[in-house]
Structure formats: C-alpha cells, structure tokens
C-alpha positions in Angstrom: -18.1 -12.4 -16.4 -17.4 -13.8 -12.9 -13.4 -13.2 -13.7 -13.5 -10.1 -14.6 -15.6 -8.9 -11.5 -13.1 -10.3 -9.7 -10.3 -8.7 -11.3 -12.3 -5.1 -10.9 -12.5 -5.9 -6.9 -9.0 -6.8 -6.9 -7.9 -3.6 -8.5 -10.1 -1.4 -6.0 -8.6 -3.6 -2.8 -5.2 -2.5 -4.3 -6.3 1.2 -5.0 -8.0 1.2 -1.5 -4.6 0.1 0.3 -2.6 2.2 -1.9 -4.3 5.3 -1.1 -4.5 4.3 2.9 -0.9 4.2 2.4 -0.3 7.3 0.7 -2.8 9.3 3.3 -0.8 7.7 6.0 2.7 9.0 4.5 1.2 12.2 4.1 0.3 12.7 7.9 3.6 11.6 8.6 5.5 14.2 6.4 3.2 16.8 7.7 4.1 16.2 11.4 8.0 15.6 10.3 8.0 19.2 8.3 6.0 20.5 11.1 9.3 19.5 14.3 11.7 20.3 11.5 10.5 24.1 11.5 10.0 23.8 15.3 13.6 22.9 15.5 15.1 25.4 12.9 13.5 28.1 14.5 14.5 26.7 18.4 18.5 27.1 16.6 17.8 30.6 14.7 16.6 31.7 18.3 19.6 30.2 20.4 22.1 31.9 18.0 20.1 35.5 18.5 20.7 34.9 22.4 24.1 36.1 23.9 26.6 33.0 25.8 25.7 34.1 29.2 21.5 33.6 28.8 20.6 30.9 30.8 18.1 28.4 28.1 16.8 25.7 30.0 15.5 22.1 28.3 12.6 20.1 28.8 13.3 16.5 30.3 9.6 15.4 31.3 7.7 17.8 33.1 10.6 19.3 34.5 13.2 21.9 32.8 17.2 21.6 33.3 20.0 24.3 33.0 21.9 23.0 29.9 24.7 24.6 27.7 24.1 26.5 24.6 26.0 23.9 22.8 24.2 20.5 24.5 20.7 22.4 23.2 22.4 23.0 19.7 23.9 19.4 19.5 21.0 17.8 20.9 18.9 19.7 17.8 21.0 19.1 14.8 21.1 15.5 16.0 17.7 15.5 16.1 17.4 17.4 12.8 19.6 15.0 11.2 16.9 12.1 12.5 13.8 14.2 10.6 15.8 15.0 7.8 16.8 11.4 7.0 12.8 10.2 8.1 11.9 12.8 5.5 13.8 11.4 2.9 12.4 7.9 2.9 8.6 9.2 3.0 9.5 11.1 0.4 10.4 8.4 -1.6 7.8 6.7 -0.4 5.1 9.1 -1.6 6.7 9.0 -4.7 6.4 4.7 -4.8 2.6 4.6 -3.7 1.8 7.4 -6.3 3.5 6.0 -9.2 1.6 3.0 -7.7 -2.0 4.3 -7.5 -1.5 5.6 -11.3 -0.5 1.9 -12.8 -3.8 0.4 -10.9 -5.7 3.0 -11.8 -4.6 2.9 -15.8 -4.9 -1.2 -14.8 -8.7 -0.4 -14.0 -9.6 2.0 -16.8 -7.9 -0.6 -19.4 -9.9 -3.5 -17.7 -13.0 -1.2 -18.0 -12.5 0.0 -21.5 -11.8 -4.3 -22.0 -15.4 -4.8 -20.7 -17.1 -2.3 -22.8 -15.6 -3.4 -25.6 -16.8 -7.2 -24.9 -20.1 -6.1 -23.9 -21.0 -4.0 -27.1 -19.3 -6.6 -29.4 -22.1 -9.3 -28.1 
C-alpha cells in the first residue's frame, strides 16, 4: 500500500545519502593518502641530501632558503595533521558502510515483507 511505498522511498533517500557520503569520504582519503606519500617521500629525500645543500620552500609563487630542520618540522607537523584526518575518515568509511548494509538488509526485508503480502492475497 501507500505506506509501504513510502517506506521503500524512504529507504532509497537514506541509501542515496549514504552512498553520497561514502563516495565523498572516499575522494577525501584518496587525496589525504595521496600528500601523505608526497610528504614521506619529500622527508626520505631531505635525509639522502648532505647539511650543506641549499632546499628551498614554496611560500606562494615564490621559493625561500629554509633550514633542513624548518622543512623537516614543517612536514611531520603536517604529517601528523593527514595522519590524524585519516583516522577519522577512516572511521568514517567504516560508519557509512556498516550504514549502507542495515538500510540495505532494511529494504530487502521490507521487499521480501511485500512479496509475501502480495502472494498471500
């Protein structure tokens, strides 16, 4: 009936949002692993590079002298910021996806409901 056509919408609304979330989280793990490489190898490089090498950082369009150690700091801080990012999309993932599965078994059970209504008529 009308109710239960209701209910089904409701369930693919949910699902829809859901899965716009989860997409969403995805794209944003993707580009957070993607600077956390970046930056790991940016570190494994400064350490192959002798004291005296001049290394440069961006600020803008423009590049400034800067100490081995200001680059190195200035990446584990920023490290530290992706890695702790990470960890709450992570768990985020996890939420929307355990999410997704109880609307989904929500919609099969509310399916398998109908059909069984429908052939008891």
């Amino acid at each position: 009936g009308i109710a239960n056509k209701e209910e089904f919408m409701e369930f693919q609304r949910k699902l829809m949002e859901q899965n716009k979330i989860k997409h969403q989280t995805d794209g944003r793990i993707q580009l957070n692993e993607r600077g956390k490489r970046r930056d790991e190898l940016t570190l494994r490089e400064l350490d192959e590079l002798s004291k005296d090498t001049r290394v440069f950082s961006s600020v803008g369009k423009m590049f400034l002298l800067t100490p081995h150690n200001e680059i190195r700091d200035n990446l584990n801080a920023k490290l530290g910021r992706i890695n702790k990012e990470l960890d709450g999309l992570y768990k985020q993932q996890s939420y929307t996806e355990r999410k997704i599965k109880e609307t989904e078994e929500g919609l099969k059970e509310l399916m398998i409901l109908n059909a069984v209504k429908g052939g008891k008529k």
